[in-house]
PyMOL Python script that loads the backbone (N, CA, C, O; Angstrom):
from pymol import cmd

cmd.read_pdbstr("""\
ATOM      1  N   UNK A   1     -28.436  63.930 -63.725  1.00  0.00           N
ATOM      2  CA  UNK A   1     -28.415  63.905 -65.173  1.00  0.00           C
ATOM      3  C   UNK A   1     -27.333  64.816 -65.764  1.00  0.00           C
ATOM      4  O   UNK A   1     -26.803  64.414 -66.800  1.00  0.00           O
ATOM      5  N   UNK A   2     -26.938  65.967 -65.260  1.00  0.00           N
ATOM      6  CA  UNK A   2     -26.480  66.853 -65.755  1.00  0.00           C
ATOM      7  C   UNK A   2     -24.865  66.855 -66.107  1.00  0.00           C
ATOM      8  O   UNK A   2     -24.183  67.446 -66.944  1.00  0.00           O
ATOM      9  N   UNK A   3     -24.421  65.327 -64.417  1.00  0.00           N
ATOM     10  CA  UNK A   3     -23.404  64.641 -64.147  1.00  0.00           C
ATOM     11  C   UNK A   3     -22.923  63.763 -65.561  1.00  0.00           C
ATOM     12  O   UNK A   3     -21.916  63.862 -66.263  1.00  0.00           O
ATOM     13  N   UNK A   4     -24.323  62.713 -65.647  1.00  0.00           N
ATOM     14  CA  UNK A   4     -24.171  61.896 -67.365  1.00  0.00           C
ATOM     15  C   UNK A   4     -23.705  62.945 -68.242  1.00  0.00           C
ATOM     16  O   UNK A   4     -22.517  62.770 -68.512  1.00  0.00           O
ATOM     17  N   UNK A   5     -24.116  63.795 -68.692  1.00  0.00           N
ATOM     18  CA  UNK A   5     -24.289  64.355 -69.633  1.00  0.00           C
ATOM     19  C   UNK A   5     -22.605  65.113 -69.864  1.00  0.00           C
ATOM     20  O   UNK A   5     -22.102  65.275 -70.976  1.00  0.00           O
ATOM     21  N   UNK A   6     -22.074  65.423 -68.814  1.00  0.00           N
ATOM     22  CA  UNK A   6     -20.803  66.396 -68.499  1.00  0.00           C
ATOM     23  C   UNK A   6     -20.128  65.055 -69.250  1.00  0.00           C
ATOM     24  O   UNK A   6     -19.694  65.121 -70.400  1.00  0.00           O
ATOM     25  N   UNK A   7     -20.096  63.739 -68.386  1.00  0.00           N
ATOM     26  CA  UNK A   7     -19.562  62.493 -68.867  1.00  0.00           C
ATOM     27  C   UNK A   7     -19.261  61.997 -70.218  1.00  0.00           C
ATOM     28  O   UNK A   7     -18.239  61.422 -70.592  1.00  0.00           O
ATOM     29  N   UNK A   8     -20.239  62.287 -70.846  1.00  0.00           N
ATOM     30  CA  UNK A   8     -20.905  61.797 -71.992  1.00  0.00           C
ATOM     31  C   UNK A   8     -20.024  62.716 -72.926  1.00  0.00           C
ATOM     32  O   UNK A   8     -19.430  62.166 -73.853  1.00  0.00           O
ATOM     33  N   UNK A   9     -19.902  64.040 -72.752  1.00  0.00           N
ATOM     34  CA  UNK A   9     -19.125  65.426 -73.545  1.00  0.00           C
ATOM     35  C   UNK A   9     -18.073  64.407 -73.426  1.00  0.00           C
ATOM     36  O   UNK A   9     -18.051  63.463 -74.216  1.00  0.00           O
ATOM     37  N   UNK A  10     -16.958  64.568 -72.234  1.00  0.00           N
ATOM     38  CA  UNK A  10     -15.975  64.233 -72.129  1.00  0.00           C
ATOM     39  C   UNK A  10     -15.175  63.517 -72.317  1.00  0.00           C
ATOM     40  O   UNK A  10     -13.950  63.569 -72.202  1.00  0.00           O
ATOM     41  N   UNK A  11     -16.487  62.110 -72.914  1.00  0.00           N
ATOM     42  CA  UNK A  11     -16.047  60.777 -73.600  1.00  0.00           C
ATOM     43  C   UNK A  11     -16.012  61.025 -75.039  1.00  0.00           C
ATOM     44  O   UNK A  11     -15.291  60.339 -75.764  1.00  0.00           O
ATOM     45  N   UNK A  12     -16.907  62.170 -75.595  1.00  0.00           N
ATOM     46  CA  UNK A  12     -16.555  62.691 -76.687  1.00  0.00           C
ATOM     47  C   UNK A  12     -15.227  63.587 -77.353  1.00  0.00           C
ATOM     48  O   UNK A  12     -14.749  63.632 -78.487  1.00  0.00           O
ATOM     49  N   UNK A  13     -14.976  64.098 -76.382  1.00  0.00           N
ATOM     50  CA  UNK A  13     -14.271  64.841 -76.777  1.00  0.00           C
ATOM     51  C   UNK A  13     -12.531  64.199 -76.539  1.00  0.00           C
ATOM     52  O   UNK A  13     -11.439  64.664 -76.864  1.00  0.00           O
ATOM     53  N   UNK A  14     -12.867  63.165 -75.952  1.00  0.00           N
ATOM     54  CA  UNK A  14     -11.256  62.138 -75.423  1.00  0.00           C
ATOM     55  C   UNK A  14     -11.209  61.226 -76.800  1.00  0.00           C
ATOM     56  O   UNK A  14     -10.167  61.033 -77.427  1.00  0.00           O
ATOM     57  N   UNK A  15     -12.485  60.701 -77.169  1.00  0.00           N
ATOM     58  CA  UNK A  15     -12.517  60.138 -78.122  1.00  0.00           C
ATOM     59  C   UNK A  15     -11.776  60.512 -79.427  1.00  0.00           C
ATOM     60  O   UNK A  15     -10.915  59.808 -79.954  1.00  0.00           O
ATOM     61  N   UNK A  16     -12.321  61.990 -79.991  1.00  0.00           N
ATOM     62  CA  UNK A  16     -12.098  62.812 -81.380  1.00  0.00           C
ATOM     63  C   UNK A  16     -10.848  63.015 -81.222  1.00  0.00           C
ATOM     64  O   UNK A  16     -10.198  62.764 -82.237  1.00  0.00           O
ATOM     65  N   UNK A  17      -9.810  63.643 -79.681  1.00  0.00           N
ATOM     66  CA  UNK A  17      -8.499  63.928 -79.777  1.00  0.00           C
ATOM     67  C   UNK A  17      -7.800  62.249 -79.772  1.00  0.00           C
ATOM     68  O   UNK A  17      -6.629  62.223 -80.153  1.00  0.00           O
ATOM     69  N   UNK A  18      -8.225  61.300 -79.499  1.00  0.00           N
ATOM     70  CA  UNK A  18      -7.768  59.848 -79.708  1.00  0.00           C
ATOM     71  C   UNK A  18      -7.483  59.970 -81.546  1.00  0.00           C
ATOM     72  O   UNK A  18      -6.435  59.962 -82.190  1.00  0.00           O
ATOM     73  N   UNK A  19      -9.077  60.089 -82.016  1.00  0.00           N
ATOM     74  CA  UNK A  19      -8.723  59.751 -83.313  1.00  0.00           C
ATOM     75  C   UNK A  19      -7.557  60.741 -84.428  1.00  0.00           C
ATOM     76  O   UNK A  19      -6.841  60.497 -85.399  1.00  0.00           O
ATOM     77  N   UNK A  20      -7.857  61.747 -83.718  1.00  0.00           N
ATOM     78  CA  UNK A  20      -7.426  62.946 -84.246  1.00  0.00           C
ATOM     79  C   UNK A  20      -5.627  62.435 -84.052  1.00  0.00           C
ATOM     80  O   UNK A  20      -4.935  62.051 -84.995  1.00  0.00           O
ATOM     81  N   UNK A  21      -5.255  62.531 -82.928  1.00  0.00           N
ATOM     82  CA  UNK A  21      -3.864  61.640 -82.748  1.00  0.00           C
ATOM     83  C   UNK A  21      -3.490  60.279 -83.351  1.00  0.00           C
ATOM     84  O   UNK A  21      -2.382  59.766 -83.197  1.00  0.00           O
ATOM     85  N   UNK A  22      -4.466  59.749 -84.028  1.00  0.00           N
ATOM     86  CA  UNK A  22      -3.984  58.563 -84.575  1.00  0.00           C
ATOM     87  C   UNK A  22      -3.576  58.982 -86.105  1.00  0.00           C
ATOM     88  O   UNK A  22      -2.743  58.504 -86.875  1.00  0.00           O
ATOM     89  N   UNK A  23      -4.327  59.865 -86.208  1.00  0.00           N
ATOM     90  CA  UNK A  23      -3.998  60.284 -87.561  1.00  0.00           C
ATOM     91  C   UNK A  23      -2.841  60.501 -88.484  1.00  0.00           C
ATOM     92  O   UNK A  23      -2.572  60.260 -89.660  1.00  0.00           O
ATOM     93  N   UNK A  24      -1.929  61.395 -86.826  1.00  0.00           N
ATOM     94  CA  UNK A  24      -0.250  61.771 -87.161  1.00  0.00           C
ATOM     95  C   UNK A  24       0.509  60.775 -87.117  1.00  0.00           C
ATOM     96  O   UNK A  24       1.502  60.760 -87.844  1.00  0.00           O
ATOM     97  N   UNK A  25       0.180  59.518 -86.105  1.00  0.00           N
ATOM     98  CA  UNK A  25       0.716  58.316 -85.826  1.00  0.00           C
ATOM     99  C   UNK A  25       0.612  56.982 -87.022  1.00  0.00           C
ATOM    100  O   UNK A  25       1.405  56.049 -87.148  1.00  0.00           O
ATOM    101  N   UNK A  26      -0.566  57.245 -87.770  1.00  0.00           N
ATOM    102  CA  UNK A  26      -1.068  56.428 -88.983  1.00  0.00           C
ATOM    103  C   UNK A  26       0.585  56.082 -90.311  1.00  0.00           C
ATOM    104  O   UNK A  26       1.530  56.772 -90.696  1.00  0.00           O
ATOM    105  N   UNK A  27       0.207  54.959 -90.514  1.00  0.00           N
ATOM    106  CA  UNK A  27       1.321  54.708 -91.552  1.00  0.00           C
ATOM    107  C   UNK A  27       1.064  55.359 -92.769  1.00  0.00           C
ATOM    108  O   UNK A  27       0.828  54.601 -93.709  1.00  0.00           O
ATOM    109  N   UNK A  28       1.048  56.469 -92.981  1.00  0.00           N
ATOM    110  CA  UNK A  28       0.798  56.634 -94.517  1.00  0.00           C
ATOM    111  C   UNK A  28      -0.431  57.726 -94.361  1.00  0.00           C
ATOM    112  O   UNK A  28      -1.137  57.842 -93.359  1.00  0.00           O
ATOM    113  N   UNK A  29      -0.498  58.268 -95.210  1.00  0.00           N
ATOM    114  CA  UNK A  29      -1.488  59.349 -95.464  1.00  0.00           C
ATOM    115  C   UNK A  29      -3.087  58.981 -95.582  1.00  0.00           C
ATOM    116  O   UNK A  29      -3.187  58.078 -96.413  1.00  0.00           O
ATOM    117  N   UNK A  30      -4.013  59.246 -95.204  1.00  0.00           N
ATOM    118  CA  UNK A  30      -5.356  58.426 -95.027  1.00  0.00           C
ATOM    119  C   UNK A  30      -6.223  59.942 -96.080  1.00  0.00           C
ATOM    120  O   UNK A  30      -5.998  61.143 -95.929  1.00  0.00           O
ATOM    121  N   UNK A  31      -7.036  59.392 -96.914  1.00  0.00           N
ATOM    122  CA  UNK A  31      -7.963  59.974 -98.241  1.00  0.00           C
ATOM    123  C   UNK A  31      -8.721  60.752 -97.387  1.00  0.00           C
ATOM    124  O   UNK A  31      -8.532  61.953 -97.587  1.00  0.00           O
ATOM    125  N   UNK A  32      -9.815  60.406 -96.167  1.00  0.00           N
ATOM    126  CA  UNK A  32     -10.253  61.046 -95.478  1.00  0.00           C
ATOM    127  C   UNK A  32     -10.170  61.291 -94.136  1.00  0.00           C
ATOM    128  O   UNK A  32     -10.931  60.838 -93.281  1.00  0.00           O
ATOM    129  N   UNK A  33      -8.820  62.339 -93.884  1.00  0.00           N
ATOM    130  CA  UNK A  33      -8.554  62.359 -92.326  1.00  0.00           C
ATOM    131  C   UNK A  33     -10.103  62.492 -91.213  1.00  0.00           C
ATOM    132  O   UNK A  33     -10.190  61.833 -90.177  1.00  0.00           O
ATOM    133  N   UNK A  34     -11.090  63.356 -91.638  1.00  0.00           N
ATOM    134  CA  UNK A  34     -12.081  63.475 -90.920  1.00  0.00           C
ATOM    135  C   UNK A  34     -12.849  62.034 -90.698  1.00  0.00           C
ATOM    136  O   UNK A  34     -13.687  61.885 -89.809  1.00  0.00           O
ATOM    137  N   UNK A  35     -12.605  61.377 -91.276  1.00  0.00           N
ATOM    138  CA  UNK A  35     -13.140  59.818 -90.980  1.00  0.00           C
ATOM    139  C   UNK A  35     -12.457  59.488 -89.085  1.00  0.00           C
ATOM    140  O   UNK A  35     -13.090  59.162 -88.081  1.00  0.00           O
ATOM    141  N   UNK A  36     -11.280  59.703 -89.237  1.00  0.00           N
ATOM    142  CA  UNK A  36     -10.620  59.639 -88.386  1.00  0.00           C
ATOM    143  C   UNK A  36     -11.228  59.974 -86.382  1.00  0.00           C
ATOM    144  O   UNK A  36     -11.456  59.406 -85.314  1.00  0.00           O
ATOM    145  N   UNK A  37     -11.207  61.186 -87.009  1.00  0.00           N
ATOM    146  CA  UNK A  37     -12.136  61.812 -85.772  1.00  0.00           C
ATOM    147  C   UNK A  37     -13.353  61.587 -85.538  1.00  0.00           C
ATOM    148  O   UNK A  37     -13.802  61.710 -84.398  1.00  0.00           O
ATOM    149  N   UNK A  38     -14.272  61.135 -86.805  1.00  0.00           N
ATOM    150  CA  UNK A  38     -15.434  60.359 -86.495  1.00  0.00           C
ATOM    151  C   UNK A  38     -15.814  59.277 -85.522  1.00  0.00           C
ATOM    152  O   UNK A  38     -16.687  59.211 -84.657  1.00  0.00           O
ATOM    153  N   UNK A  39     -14.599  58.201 -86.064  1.00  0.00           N
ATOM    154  CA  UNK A  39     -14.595  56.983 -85.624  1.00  0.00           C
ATOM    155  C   UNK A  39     -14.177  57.242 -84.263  1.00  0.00           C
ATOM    156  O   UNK A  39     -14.679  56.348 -83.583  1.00  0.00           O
ATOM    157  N   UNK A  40     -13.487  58.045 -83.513  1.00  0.00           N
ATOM    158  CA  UNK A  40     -12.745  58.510 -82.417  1.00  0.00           C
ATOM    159  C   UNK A  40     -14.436  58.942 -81.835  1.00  0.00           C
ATOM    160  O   UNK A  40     -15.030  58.022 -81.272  1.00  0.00           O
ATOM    161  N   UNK A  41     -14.986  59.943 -81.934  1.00  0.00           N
ATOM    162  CA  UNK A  41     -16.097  60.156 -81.274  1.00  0.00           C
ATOM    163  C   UNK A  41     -17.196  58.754 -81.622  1.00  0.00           C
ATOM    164  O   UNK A  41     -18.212  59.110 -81.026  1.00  0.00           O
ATOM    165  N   UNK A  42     -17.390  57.923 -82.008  1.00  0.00           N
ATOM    166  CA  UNK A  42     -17.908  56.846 -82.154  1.00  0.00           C
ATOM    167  C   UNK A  42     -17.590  55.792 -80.802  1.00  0.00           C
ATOM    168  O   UNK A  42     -18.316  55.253 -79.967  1.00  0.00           O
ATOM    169  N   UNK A  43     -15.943  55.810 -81.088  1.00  0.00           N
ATOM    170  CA  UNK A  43     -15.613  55.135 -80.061  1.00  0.00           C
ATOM    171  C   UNK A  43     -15.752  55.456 -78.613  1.00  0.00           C
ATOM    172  O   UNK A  43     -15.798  54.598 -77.732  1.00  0.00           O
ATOM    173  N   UNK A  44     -15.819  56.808 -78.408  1.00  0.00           N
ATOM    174  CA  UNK A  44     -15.972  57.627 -77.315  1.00  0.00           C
ATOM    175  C   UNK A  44     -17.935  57.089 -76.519  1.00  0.00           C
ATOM    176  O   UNK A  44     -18.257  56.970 -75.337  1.00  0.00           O
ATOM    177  N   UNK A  45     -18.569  56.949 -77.459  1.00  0.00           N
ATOM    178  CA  UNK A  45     -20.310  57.282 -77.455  1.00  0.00           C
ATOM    179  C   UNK A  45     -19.751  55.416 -77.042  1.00  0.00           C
ATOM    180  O   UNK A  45     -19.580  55.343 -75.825  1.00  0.00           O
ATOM    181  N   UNK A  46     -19.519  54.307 -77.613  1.00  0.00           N
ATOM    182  CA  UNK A  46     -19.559  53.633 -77.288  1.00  0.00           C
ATOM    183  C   UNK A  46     -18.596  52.791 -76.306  1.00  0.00           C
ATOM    184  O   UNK A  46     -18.849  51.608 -76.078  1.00  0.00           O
ATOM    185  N   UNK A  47     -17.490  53.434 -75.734  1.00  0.00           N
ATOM    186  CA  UNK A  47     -16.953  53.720 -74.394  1.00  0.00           C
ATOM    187  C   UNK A  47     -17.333  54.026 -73.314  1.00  0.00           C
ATOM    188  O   UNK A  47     -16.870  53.720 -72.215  1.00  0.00           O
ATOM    189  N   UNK A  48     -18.581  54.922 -73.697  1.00  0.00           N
ATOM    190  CA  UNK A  48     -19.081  55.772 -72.245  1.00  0.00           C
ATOM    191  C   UNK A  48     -20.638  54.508 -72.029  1.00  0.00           C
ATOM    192  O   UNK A  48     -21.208  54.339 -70.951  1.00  0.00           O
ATOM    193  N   UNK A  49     -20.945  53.934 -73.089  1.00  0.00           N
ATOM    194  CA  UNK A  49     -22.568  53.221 -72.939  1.00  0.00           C
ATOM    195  C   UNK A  49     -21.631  51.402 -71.961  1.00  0.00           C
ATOM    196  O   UNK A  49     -22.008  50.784 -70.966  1.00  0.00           O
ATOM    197  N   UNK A  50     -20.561  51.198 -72.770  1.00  0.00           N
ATOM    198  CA  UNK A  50     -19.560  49.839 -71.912  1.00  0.00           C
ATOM    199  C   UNK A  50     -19.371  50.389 -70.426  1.00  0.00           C
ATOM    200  O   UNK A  50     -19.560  49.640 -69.468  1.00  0.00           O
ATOM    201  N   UNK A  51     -18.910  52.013 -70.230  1.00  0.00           N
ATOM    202  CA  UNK A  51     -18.898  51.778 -68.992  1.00  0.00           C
ATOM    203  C   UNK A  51     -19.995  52.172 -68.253  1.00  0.00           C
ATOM    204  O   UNK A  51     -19.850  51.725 -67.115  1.00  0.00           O
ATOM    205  N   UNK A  52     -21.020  52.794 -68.354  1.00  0.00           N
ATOM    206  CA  UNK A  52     -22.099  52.889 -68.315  1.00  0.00           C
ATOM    207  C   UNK A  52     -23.082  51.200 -67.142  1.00  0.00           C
ATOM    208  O   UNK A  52     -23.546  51.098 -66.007  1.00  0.00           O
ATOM    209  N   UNK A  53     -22.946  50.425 -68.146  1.00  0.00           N
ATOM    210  CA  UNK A  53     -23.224  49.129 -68.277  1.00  0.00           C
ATOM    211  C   UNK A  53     -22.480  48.759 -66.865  1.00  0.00           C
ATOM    212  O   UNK A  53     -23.097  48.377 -65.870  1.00  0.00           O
ATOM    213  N   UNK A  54     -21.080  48.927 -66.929  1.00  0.00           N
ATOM    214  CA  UNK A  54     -19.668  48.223 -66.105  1.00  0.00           C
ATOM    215  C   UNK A  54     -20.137  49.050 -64.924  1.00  0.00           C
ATOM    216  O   UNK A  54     -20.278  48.338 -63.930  1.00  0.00           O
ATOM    217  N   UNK A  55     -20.470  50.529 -64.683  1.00  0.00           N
ATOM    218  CA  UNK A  55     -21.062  50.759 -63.374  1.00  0.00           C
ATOM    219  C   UNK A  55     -22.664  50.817 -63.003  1.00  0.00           C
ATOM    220  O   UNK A  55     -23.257  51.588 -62.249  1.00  0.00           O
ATOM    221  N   UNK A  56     -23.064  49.921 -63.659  1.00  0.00           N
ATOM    222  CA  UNK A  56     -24.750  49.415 -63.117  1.00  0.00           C
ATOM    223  C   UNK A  56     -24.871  48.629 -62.819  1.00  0.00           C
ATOM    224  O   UNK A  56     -25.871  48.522 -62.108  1.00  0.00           O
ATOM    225  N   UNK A  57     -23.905  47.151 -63.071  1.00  0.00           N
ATOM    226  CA  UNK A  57     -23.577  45.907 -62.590  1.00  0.00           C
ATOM    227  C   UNK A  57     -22.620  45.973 -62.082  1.00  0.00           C
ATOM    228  O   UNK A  57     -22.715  45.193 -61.135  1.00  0.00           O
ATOM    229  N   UNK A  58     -21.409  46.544 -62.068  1.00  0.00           N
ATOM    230  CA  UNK A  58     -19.993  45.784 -60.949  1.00  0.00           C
ATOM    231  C   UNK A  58     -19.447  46.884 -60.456  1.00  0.00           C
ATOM    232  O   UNK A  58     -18.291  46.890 -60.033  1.00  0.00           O
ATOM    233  N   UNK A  59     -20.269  47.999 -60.457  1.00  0.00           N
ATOM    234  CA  UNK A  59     -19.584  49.620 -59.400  1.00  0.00           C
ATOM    235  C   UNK A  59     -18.305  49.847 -59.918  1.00  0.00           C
ATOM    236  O   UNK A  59     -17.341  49.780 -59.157  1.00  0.00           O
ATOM    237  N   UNK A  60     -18.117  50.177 -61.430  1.00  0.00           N
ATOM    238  CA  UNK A  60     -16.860  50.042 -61.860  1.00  0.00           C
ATOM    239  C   UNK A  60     -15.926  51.358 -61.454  1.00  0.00           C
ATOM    240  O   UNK A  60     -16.772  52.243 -61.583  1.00  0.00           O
ATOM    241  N   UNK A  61     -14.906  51.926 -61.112  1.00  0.00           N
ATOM    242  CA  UNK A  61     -14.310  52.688 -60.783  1.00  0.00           C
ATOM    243  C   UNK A  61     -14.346  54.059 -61.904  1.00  0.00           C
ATOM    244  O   UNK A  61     -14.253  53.545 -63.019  1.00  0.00           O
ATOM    245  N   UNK A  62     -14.424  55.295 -62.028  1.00  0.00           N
ATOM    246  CA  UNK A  62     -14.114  56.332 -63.027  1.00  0.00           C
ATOM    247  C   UNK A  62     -13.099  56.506 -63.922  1.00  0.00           C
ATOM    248  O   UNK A  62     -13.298  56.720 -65.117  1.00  0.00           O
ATOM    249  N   UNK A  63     -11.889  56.418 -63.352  1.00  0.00           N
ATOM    250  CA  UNK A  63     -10.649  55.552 -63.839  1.00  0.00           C
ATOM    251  C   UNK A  63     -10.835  54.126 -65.617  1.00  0.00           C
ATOM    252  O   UNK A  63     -10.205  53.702 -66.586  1.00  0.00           O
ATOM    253  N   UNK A  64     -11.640  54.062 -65.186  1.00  0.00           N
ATOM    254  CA  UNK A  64     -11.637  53.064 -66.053  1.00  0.00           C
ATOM    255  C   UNK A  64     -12.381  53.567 -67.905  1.00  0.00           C
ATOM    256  O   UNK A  64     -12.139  52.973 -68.956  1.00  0.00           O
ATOM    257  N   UNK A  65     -13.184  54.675 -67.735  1.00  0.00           N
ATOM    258  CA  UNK A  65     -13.487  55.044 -68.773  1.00  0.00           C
ATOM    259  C   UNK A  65     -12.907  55.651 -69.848  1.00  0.00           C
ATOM    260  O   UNK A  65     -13.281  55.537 -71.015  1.00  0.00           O
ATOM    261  N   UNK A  66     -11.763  56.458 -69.344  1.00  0.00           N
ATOM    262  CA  UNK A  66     -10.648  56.686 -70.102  1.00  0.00           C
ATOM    263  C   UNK A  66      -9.745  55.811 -70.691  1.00  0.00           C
ATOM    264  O   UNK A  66      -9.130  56.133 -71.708  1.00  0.00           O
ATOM    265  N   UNK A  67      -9.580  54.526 -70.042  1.00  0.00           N
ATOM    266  CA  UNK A  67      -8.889  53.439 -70.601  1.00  0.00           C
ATOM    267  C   UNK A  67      -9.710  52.473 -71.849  1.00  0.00           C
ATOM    268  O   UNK A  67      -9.212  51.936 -72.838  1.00  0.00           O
ATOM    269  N   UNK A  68     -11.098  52.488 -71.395  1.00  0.00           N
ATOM    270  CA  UNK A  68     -12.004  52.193 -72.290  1.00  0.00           C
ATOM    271  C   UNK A  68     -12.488  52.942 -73.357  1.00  0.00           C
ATOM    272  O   UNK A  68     -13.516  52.576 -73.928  1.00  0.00           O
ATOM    273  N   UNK A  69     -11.800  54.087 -73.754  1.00  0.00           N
ATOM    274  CA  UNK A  69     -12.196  55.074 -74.864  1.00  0.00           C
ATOM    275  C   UNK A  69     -11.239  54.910 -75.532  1.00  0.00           C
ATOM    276  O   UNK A  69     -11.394  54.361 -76.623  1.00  0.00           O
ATOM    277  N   UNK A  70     -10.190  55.244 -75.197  1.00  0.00           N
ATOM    278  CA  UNK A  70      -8.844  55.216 -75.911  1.00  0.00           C
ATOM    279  C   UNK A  70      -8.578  53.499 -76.436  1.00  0.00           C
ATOM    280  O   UNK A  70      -8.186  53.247 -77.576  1.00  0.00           O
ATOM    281  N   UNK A  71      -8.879  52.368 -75.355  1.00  0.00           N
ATOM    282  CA  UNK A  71      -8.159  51.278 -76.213  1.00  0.00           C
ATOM    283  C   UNK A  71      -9.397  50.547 -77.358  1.00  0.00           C
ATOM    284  O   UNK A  71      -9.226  49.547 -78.054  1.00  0.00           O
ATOM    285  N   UNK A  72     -10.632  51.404 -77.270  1.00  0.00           N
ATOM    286  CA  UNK A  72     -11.520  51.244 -78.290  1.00  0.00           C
ATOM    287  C   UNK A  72     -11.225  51.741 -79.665  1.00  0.00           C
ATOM    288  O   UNK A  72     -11.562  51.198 -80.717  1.00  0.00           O
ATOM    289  N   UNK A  73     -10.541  52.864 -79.513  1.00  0.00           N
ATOM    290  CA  UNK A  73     -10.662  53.775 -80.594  1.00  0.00           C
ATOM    291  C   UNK A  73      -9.268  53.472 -81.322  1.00  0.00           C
ATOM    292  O   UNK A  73      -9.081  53.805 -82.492  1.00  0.00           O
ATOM    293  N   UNK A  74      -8.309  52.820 -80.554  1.00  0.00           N
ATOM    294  CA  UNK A  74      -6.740  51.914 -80.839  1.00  0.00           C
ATOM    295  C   UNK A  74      -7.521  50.726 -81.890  1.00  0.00           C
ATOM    296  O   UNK A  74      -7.408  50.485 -83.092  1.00  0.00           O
ATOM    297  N   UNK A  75      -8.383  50.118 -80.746  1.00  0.00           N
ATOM    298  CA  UNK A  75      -9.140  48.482 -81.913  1.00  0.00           C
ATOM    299  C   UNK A  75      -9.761  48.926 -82.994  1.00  0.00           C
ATOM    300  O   UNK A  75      -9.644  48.257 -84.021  1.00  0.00           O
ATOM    301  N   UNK A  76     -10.623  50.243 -83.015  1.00  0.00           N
ATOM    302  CA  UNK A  76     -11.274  50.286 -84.522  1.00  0.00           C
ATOM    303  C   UNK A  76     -10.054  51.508 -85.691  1.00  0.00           C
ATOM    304  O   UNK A  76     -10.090  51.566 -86.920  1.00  0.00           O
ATOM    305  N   UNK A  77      -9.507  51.974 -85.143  1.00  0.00           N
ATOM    306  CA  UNK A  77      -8.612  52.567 -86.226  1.00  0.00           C
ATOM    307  C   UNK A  77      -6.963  51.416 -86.679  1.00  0.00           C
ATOM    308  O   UNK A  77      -6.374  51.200 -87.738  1.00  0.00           O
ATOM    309  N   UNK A  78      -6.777  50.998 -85.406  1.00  0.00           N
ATOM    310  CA  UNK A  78      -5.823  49.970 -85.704  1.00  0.00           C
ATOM    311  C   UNK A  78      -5.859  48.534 -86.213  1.00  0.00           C
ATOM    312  O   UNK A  78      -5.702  48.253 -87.401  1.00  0.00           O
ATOM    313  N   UNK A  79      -6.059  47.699 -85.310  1.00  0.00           N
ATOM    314  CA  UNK A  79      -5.811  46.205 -85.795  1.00  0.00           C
ATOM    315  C   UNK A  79      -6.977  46.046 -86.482  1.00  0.00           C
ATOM    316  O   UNK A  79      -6.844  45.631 -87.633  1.00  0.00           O
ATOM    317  N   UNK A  80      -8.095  46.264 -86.092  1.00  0.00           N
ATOM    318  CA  UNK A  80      -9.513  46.064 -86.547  1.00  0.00           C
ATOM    319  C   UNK A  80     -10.010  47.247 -87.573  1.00  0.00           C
ATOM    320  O   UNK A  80     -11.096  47.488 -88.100  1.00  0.00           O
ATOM    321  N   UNK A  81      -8.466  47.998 -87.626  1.00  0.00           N
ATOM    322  CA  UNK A  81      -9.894  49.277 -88.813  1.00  0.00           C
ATOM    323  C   UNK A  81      -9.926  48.927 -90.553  1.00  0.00           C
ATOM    324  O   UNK A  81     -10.003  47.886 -91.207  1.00  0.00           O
ATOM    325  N   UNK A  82      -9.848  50.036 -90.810  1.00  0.00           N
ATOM    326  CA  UNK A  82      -9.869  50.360 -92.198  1.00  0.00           C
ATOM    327  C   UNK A  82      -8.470  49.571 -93.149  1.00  0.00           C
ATOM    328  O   UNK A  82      -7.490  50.313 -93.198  1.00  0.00           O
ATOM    329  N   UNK A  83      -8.308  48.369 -93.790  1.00  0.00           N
ATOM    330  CA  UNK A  83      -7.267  48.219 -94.570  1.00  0.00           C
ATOM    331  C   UNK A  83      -6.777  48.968 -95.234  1.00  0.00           C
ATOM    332  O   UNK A  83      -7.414  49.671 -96.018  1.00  0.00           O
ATOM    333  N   UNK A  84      -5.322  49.017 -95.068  1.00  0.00           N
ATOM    334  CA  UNK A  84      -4.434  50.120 -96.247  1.00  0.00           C
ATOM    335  C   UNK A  84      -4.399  49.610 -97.309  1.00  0.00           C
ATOM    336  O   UNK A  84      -4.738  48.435 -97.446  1.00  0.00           O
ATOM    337  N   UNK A  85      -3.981  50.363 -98.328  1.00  0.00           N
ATOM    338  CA  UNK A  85      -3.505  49.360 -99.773  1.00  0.00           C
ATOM    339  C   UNK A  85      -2.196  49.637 -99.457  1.00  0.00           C
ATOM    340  O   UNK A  85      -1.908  50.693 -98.892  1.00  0.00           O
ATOM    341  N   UNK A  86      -1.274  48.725 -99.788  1.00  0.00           N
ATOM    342  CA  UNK A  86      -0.028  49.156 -99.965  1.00  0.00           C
ATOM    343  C   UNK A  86       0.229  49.916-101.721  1.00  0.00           C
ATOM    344  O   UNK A  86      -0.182  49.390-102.756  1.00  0.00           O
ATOM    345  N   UNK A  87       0.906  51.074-101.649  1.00  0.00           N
ATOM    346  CA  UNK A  87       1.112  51.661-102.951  1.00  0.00           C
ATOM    347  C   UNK A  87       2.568  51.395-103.631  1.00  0.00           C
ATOM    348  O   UNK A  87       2.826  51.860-104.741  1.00  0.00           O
TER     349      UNK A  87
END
""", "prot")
cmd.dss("prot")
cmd.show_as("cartoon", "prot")
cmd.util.cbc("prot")
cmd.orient("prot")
């Protein structure tokens, strides 16, 4: 358990510096940067439950959870996030 749990931090905390980095990378200035890092630890909690899932059915490799945090947290702040207005 203590193993999950170390996991679980670590998907958090890959997550928040994901969102946190998208922030500087973002087109334009965003009203609430802390939204940002939210959605980043969001994506992280639901990164770690996909791979979670991916090693109870198909013995998925460790390797793979980091790729699954980060290109989650790319789909909900990027193509799939929040619309800009253009000003």
């Amino acid at each position: 358990m203590p193993t999950l749990l170390f996991l679980f931090l670590c998907a958090l905390l890959l997550g928040a510096a994901t969102g946190y980095l998208f922030r500087f990378t973002a087109r334009g200035a965003t009203s609430r940067p802390s939204r940002l890092v939210c959605i980043g630890m969001l994506g992280g909690i639901v990164g770690t439950l996909i791979f979670q899932l991916l090693v109870n059915t198909t013995g998925a490799p460790l390797w793979l959870l980091p790729l699954l945090i980060v290109s989650q947290v790319w789909l909900w702040l990027g193509p799939f996030g929040p619309k800009r207005h253009a000003s």
